[in-house]
C-alpha positions as a Markdown table, in Angstrom:
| # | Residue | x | y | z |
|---|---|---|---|---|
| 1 | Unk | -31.3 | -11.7 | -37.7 |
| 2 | Unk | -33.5 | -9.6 | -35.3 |
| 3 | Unk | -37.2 | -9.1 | -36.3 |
| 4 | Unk | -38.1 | -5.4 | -37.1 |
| 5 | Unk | -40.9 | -4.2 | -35.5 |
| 6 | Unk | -40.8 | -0.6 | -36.0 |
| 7 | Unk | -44.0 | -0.8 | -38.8 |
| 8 | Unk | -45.8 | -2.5 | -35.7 |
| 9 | Unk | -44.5 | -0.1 | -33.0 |
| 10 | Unk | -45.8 | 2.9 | -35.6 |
| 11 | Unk | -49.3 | 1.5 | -36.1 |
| 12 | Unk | -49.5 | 1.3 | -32.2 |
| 13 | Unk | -48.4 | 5.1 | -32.1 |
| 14 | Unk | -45.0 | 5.1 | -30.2 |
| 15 | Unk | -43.2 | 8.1 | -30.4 |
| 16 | Unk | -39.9 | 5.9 | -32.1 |
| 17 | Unk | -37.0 | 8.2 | -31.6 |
| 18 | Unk | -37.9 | 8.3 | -27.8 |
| 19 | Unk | -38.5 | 4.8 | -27.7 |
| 20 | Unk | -35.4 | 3.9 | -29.6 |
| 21 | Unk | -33.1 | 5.5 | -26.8 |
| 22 | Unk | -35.1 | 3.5 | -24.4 |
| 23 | Unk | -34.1 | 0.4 | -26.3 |
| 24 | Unk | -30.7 | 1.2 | -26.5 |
| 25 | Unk | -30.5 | 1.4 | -22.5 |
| 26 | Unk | -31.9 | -1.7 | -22.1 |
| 27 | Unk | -29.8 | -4.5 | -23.2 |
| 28 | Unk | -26.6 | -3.4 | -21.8 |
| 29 | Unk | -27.7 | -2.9 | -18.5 |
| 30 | Unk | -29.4 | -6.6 | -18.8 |
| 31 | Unk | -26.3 | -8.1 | -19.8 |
| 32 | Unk | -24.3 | -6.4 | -17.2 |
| 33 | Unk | -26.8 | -6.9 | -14.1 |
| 34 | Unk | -28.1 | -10.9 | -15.3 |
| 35 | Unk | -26.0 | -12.3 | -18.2 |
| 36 | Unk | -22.4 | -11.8 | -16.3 |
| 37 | Unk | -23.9 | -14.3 | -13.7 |
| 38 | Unk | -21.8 | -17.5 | -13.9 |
| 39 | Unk | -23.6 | -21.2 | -13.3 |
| 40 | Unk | -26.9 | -19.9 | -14.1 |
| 41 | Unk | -29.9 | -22.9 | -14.7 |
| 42 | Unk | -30.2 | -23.4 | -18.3 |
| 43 | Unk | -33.5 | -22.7 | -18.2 |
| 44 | Unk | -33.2 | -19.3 | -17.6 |
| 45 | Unk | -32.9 | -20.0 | -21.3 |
| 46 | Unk | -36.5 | -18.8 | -22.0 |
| 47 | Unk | -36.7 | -15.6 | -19.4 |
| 48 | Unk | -33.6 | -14.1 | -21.1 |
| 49 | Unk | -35.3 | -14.7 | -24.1 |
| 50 | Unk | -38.6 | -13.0 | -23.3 |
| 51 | Unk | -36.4 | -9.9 | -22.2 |
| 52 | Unk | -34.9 | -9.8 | -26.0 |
| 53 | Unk | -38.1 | -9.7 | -27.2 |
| 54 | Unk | -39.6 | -7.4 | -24.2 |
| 55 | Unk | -41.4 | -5.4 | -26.8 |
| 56 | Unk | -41.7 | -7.2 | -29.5 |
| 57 | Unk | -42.8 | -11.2 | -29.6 |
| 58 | Unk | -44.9 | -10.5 | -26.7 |
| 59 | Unk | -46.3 | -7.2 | -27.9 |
| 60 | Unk | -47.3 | -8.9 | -31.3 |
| 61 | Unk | -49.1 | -11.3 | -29.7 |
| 62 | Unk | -51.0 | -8.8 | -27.8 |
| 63 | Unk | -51.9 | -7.1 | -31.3 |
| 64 | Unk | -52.9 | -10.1 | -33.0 |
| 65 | Unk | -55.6 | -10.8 | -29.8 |
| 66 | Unk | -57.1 | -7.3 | -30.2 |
| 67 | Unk | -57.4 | -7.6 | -34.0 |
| 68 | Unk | -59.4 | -10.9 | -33.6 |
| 69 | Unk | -61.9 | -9.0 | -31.0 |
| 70 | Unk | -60.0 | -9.0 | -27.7 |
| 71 | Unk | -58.8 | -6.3 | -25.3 |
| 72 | Unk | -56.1 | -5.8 | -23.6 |
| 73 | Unk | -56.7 | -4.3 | -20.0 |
| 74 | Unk | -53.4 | -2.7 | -17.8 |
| 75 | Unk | -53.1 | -2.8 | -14.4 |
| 76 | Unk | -50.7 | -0.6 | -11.9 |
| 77 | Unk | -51.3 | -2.9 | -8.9 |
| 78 | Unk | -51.6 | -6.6 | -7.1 |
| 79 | Unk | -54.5 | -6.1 | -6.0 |
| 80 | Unk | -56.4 | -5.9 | -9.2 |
| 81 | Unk | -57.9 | -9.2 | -10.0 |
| 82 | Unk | -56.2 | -11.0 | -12.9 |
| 83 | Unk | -59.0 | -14.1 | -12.5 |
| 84 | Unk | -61.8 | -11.6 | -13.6 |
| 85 | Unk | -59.8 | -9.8 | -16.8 |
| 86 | Unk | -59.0 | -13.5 | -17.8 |
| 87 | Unk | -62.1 | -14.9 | -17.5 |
| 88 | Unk | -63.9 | -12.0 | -19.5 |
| 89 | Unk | -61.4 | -13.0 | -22.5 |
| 90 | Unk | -59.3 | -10.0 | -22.0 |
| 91 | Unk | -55.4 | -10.1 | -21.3 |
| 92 | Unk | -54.0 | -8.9 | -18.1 |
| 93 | Unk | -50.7 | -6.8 | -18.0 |
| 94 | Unk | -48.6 | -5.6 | -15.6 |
| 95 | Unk | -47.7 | -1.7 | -16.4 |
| 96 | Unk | -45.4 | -0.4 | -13.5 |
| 97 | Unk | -41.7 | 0.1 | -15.3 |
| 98 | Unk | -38.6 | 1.0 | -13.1 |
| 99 | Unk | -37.0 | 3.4 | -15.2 |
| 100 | Unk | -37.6 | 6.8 | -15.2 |
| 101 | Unk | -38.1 | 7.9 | -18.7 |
| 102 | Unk | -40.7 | 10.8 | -20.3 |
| 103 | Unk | -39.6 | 12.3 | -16.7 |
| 104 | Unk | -39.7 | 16.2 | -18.6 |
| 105 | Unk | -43.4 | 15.3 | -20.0 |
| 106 | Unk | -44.5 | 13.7 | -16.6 |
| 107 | Unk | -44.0 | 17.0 | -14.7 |
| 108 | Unk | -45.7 | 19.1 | -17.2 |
| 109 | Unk | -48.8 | 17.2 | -15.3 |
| 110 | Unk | -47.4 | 16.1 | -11.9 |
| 111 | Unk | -44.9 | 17.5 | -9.0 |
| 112 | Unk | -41.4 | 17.0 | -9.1 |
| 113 | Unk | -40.9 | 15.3 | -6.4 |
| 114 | Unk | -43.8 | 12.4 | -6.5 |
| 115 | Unk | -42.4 | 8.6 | -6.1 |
| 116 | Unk | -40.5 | 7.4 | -9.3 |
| 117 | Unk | -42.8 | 4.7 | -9.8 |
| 118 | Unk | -45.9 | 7.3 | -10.9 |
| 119 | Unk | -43.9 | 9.3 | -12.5 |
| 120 | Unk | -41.9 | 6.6 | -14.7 |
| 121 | Unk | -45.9 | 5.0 | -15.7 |
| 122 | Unk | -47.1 | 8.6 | -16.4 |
| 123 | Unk | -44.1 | 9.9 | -18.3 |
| 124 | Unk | -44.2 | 6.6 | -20.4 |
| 125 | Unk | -47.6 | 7.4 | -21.4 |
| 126 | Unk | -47.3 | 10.7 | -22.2 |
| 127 | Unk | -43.9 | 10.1 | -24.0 |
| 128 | Unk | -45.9 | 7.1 | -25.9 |
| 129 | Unk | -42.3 | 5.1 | -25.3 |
| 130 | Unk | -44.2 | 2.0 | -24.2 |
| 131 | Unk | -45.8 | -0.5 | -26.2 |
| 132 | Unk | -47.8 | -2.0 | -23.6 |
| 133 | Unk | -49.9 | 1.3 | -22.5 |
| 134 | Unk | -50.1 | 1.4 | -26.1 |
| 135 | Unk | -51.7 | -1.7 | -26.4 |
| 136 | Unk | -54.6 | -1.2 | -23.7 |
| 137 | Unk | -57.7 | -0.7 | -24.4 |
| 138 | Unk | -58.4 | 0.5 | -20.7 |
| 139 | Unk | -56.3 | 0.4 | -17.5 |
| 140 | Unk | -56.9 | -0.3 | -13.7 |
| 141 | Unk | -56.1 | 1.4 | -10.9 |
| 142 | Unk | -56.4 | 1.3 | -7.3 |
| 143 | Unk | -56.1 | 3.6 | -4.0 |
| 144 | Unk | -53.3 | 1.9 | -2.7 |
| 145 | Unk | -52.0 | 5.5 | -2.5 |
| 146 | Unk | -52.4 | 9.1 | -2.4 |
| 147 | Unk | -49.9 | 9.8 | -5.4 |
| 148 | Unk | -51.4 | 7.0 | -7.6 |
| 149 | Unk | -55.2 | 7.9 | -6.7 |
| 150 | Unk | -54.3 | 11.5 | -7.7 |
| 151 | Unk | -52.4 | 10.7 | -11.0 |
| 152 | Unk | -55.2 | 8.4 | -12.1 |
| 153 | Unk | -57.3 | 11.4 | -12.2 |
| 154 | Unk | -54.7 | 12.7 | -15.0 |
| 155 | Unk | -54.0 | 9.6 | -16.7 |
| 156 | Unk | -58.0 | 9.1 | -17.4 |
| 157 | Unk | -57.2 | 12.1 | -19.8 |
| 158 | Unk | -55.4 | 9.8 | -22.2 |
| 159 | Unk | -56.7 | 6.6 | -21.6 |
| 160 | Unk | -60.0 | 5.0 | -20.1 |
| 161 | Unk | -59.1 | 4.2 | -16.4 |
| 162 | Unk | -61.6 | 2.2 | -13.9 |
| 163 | Unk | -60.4 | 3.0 | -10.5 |
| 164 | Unk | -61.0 | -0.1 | -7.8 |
| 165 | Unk | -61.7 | 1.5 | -3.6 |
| 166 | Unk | -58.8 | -0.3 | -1.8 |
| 167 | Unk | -59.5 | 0.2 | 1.8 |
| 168 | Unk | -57.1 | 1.0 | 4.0 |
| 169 | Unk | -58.6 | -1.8 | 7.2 |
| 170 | Unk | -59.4 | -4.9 | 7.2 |
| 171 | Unk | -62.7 | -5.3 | 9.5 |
| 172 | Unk | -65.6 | -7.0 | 7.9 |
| 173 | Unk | -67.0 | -3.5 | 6.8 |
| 174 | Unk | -64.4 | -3.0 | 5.0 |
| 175 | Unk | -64.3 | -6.8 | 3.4 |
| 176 | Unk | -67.9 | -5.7 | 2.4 |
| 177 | Unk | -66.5 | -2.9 | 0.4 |
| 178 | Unk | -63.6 | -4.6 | -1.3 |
| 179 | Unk | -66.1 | -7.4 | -2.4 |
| 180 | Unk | -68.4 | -5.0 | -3.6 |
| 181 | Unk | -65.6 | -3.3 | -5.4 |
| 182 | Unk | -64.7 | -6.8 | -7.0 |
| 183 | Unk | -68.1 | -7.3 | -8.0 |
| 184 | Unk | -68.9 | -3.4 | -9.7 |
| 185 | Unk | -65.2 | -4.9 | -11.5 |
| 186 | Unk | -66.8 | -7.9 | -12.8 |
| 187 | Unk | -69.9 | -5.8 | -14.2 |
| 188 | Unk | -67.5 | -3.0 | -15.6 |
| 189 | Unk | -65.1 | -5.9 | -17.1 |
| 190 | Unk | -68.1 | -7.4 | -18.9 |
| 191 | Unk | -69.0 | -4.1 | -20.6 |
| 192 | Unk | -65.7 | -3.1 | -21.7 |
| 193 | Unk | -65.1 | -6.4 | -23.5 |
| 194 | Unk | -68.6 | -7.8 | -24.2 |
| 195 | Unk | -68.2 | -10.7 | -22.9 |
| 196 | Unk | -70.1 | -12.3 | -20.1 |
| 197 | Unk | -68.4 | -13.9 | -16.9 |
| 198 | Unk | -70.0 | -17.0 | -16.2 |
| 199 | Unk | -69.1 | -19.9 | -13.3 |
| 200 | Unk | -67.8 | -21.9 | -16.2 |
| 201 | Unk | -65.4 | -19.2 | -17.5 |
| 202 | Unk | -64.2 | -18.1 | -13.7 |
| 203 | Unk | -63.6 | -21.0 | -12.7 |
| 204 | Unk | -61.2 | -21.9 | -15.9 |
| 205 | Unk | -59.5 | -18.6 | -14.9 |
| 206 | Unk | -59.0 | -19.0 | -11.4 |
| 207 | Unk | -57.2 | -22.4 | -11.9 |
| 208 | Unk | -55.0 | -20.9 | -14.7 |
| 209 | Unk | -54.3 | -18.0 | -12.5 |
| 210 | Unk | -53.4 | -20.4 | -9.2 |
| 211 | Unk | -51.8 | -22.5 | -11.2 |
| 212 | Unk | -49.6 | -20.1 | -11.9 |
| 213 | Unk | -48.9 | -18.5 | -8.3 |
| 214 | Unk | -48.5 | -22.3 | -7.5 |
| 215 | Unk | -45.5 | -23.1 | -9.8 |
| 216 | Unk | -43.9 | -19.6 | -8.8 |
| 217 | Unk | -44.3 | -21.3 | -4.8 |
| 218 | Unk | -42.7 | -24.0 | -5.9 |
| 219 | Unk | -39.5 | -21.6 | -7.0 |
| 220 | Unk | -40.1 | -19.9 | -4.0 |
| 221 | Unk | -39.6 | -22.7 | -2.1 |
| 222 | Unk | -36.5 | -24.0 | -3.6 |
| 223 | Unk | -35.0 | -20.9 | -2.5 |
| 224 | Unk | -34.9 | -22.0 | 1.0 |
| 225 | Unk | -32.2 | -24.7 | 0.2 |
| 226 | Unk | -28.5 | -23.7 | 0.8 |
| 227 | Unk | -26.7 | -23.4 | -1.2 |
| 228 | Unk | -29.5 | -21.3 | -3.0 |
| 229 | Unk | -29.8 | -23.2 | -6.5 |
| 230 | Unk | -30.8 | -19.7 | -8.3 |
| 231 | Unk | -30.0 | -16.0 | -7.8 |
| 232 | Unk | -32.2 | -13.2 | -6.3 |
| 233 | Unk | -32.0 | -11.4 | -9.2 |
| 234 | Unk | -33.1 | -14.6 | -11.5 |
| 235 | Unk | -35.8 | -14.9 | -9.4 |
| 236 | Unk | -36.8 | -11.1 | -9.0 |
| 237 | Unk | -36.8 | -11.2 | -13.3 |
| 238 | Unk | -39.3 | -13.9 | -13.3 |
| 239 | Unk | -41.3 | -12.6 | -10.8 |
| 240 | Unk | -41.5 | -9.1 | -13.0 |
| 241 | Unk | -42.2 | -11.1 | -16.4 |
| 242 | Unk | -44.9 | -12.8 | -14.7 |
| 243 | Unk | -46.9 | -9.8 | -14.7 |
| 244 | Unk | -47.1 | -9.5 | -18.5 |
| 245 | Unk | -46.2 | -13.2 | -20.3 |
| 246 | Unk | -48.7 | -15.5 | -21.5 |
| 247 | Unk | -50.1 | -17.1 | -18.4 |
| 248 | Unk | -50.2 | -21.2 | -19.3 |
| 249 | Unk | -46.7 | -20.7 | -21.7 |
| 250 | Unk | -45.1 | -18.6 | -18.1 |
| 251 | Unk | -46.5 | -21.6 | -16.0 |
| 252 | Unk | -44.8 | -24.2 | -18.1 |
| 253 | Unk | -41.5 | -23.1 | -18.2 |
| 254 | Unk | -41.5 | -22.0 | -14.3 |
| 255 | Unk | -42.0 | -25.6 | -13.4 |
| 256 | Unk | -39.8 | -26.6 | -16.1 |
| 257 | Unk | -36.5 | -24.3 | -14.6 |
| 258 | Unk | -38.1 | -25.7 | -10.8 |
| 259 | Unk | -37.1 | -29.5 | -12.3 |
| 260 | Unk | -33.9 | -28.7 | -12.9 |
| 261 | Unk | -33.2 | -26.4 | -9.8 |
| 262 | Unk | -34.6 | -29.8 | -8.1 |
| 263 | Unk | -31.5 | -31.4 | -9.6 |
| 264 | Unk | -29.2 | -28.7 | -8.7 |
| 265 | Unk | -30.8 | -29.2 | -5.0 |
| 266 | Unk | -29.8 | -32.8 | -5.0 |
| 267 | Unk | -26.1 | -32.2 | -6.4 |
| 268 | Unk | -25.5 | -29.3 | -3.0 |
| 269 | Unk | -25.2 | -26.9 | -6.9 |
| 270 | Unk | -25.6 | -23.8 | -6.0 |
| 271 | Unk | -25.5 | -20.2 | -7.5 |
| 272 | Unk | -23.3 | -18.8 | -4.2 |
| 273 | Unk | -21.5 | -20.3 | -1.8 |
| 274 | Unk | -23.4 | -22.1 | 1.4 |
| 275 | Unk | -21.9 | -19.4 | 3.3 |
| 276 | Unk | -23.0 | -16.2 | 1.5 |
| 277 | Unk | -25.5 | -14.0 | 3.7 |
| 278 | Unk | -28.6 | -14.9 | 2.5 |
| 279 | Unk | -30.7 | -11.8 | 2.8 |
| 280 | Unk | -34.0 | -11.6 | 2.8 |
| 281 | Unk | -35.5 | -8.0 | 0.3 |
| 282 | Unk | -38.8 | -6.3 | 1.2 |
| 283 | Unk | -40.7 | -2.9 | 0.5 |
| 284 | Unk | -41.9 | -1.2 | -2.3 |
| 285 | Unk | -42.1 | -3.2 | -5.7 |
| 286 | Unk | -39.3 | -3.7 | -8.4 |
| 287 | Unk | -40.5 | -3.6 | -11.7 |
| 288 | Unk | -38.4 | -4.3 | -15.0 |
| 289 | Unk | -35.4 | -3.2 | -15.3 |
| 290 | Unk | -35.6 | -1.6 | -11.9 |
| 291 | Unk | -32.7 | -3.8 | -10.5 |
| 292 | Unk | -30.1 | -2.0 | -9.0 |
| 293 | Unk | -30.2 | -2.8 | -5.0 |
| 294 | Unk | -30.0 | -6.8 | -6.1 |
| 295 | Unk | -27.5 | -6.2 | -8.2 |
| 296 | Unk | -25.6 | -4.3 | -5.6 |
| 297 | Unk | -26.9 | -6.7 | -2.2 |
| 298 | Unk | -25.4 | -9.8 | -5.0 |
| 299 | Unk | -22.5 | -8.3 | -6.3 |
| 300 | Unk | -21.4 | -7.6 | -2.7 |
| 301 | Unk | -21.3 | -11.8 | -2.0 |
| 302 | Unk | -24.8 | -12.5 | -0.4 |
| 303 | Unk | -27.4 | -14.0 | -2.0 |
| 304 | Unk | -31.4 | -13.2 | -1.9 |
| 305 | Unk | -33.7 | -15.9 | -1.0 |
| 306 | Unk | -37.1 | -13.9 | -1.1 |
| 307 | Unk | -38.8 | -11.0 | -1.7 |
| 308 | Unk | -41.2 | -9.3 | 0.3 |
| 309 | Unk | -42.9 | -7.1 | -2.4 |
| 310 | Unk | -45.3 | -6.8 | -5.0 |
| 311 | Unk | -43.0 | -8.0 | -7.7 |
| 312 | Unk | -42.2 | -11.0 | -5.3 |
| 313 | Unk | -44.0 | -13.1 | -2.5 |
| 314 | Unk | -47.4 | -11.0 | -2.4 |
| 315 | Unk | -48.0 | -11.6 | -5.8 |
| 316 | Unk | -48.5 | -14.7 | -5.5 |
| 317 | Unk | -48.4 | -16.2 | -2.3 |
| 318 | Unk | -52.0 | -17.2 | -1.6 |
| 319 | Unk | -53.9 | -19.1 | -4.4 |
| 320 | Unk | -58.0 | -18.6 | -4.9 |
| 321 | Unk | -60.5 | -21.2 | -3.0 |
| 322 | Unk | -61.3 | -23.4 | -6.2 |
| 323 | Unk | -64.9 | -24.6 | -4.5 |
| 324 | Unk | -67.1 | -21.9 | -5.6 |
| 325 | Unk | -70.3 | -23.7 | -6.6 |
| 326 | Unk | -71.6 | -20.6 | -8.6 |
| 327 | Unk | -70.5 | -17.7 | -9.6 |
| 328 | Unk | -71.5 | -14.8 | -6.7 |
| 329 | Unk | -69.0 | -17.8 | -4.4 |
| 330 | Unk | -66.2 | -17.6 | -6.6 |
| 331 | Unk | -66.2 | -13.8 | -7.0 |
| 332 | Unk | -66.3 | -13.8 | -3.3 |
| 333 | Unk | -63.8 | -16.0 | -2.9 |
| 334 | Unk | -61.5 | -13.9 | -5.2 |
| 335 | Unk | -61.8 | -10.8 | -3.3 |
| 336 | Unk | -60.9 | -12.8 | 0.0 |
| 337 | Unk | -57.6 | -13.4 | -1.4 |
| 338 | Unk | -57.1 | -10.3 | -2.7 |
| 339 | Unk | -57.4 | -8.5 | 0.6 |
| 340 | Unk | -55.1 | -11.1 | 2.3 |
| 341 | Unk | -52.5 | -9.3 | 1.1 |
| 342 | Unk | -49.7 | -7.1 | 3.1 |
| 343 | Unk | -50.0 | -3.6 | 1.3 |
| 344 | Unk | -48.5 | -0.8 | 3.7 |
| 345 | Unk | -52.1 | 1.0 | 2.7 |
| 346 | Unk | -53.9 | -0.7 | 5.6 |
| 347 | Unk | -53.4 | 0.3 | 8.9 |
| 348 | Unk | -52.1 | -1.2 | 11.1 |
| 349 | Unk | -50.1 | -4.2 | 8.8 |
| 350 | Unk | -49.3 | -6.6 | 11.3 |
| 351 | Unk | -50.0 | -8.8 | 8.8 |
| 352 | Unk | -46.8 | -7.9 | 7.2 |
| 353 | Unk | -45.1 | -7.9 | 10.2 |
| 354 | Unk | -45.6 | -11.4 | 11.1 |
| 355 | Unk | -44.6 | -12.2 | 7.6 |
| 356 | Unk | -41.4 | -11.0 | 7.8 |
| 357 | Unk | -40.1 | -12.6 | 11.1 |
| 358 | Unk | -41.6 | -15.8 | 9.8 |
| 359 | Unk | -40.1 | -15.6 | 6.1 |
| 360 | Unk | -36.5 | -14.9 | 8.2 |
| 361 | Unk | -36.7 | -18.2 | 10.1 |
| 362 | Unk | -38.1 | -20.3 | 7.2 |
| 363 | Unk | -35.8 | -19.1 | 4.8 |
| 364 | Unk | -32.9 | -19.1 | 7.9 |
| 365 | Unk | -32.3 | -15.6 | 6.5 |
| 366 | Unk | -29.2 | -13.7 | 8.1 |
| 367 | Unk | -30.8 | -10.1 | 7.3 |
| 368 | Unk | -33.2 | -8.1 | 5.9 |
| 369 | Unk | -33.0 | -5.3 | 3.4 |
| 370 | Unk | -35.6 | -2.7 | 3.3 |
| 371 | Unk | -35.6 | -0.9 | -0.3 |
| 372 | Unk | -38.3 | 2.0 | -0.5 |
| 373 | Unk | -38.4 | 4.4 | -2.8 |
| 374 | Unk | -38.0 | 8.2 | -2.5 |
| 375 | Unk | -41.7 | 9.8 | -1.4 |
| 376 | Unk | -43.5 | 6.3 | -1.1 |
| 377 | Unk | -44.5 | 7.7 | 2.1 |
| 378 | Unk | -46.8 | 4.1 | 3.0 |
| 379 | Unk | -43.5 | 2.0 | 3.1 |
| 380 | Unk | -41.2 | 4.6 | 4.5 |
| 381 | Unk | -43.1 | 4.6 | 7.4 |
| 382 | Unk | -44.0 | 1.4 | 8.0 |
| 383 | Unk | -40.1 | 1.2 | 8.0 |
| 384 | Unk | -40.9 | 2.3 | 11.6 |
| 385 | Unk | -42.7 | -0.8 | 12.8 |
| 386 | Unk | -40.5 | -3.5 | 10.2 |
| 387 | Unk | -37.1 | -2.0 | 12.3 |
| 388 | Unk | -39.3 | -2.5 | 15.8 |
| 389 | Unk | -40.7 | -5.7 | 15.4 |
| 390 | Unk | -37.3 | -7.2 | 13.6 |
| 391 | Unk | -35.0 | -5.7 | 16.8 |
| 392 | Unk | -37.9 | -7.3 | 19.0 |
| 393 | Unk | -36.9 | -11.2 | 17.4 |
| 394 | Unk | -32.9 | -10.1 | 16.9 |
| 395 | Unk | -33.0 | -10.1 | 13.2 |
| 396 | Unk | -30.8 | -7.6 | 11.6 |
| 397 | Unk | -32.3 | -4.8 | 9.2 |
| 398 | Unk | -30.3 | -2.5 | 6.7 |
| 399 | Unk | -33.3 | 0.2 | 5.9 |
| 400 | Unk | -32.6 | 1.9 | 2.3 |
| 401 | Unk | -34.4 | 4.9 | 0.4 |
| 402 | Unk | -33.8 | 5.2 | -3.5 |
| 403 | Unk | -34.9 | 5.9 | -6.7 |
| 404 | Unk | -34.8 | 5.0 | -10.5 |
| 405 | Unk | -31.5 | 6.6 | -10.7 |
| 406 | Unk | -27.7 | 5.6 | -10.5 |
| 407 | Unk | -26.1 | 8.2 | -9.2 |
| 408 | Unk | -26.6 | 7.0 | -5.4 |
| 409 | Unk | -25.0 | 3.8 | -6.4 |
| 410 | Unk | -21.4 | 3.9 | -4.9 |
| 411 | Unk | -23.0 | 5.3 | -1.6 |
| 412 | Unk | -25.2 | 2.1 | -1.3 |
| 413 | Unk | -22.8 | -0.3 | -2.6 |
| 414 | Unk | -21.0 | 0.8 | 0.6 |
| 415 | Unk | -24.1 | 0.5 | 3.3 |
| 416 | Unk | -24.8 | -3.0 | 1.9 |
| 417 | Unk | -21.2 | -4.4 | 2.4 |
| 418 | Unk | -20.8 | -3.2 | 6.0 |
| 419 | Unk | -24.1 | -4.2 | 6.4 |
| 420 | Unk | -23.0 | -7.6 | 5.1 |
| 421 | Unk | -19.5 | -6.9 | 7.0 |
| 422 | Unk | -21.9 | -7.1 | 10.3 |
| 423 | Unk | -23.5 | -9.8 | 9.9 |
| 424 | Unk | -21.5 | -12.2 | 8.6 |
């Protein structure tokens, strides 16, 4: 019998009719988009699991840290450091959803027409349907973009927001600013929570944190085999639950599922035929249960070996420098990893560029998908440069603009299969 937690959800101060009808949307669609797969790895066991308990196990363990004297700290972004919340004792989560719910109470304070991502994090909050924002004692945010910078301004009306400078190039003035924005972090961390970050504590979290981003490598890399031993959309979920699980319990049972897909490797088992078109997703980020184009891109016969997004590869793709002898080296050395990664904020993002037409060889990719989402104005037009570059080194590119909705569905299911059609 399933565990009640409406008392707990209560106490937390969800609204729990609204949040009921988000429940109710929730399983269905997960059972049509992951649990129809057939020859899934057994130890995908553990991930369906922590979706059926998305806002319960995990949220209880999130209230039983606070009521022993811990926060909980929320973050929109990749480029907040997860190494500094952890080693202050606080828990990091992941807050973006991919739903659009709370959308009527969202526009009371923003534009119609702003991406679906602010919207869906602002309407949760202000419809109190999500038990994470509910948990957090304060949240971070970043000027990644325009929309997000501006609806941080709003959000700090209902809940204590530190907002981190991103800059938008990457010459050494402006590493000096990010690392002085990681270090004002560290010092605004430590008086949130009380607690003091010391070499001892960083360095603790910095290996927790790598080993982490290693074991998801280690996935990543098993994706290059053919036939592909898991599904993009597997691989997408565990990417998304990364972003809010318990870090050493997440780590375990990634490397865990990685021993068996080893096996599956070595018996040519694979989730799709070695000739499916393995395609290659990149753009804005997918978060939970924001999984309609790979449900579509699989559904249609190919297969996706990696994603290019913030749910995906740039989450975890470079680990920290683990040789800081004290503490001002390892803060340094976490803000150099940070700003390694390819947001379409800076300008210009060749970085991200180079990526792509490297991840296509290495993962002998037959296309590339481009999913942004409706008004994410950075990645819609850095479409511009992917197509150029990609027709430069012959690699094929299906470009695709969307939101949270499913009404466009039968339109794209149809762009994806000729894409497919083409370059099969």
């Amino acid at each position: 019998m399933a565990t009640d937690y409406r008392k707990m959800w209560d106490k937390i101060g969800l609204d729990l009719d609204a949040h009921g009808q988000l429940m109710q949307v929730l399983p269905p669609t997960y059972k049509d988009v992951y649990l129809s797969q057939s020859n899934r790895p057994d130890s995908m066991e553990y991930f369906d699991f922590v979706v059926s308990e998305i806002h319960g196990l995990r949220i209880q363990e999130l209230q039983e840290h606070k009521s022993n004297g811990g926060k909980v700290i929320g973050t929109f972004c990749v480029f907040v450091p997860e190494e500094i919340i952890r080693a202050a004792g606080a828990i990091c989560i992941g807050l973006c959803s991919g739903v659009e719910i709370g959308a009527a109470q969202a526009e009371k304070v923003l534009p119609r027409n702003v991406c679906p991502l602010i919207k869906s994090f602002m309407g949760f909050k202000l419809a109190k349907v999500c038990p994470y924002f509910e948990s957090c004692d304060m949240v971070v945010g970043e000027t990644t973009c325009d929309g997000k910078k501006k609806a941080f301004e709003i959000l700090n009306d209902y809940v204590p927001v530190h907002v981190m400078e991103t800059p938008q190039m990457k010459r050494e003035k402006d590493r000096a600013l990010w690392r002085s924005e990681v270090q004002d972090f560290v010092v605004r961390v430590e008086e949130y929570t009380g607690n003091q970050i010391n070499l001892e504590n960083i360095q603790r979290s910095i290996k927790d944190v790598n080993n982490k981003r290693l074991a998801l490598l280690r996935l990543a890399g098993l994706r290059k085999q053919n036939p592909a031993p898991i599904s993009g959309k597997d691989s997408l979920l565990i990417e998304q639950i990364a972003m809010y699980d318990d870090v050493e319990r997440f780590t375990l049972k990634v490397n865990e599922l990685c021993d068996e897909l080893e096996t599956r490797v070595q018996g040519n088992n694979g989730v799709h035929a070695a000739d499916a078109p393995r395609i290659i997703v990149t753009g804005t980020p997918m978060a939970i249960p924001n999984w309609k184009v790979p449900h579509i891109i699989e559904s249609a016969g190919a297969v996706i070996v990696a994603e290019e997004l913030c749910t995906g590869l740039r989450y975890f793709e470079n680990t920290v420098a683990e040789n800081g002898t004290n503490l001002d080296q390892s803060i340094d050395a976490i803000a150099e990893r940070y700003l390694g990664i390819n947001c379409a904020c800076f300008t210009p993002n060749e970085g991200r560029m180079e990526k792509l037409v490297r991840l296509a060889k290495e993962y002998n990719a037959d296309g590339i998908i481009h999913c942004s989402l409706a008004f994410c104005d950075p990645y819609l037009i850095e479409a511009n440069r992917v197509e150029k570059v990609l027709k430069e080194h012959g690699i094929p590119l299906l470009k695709i603009e969307t939101d949270y909705g499913q009404e466009d569905t039968g339109q794209l299911q149809t762009r994806v299969e000729a894409f497919l059609e083409m370059i099969r």
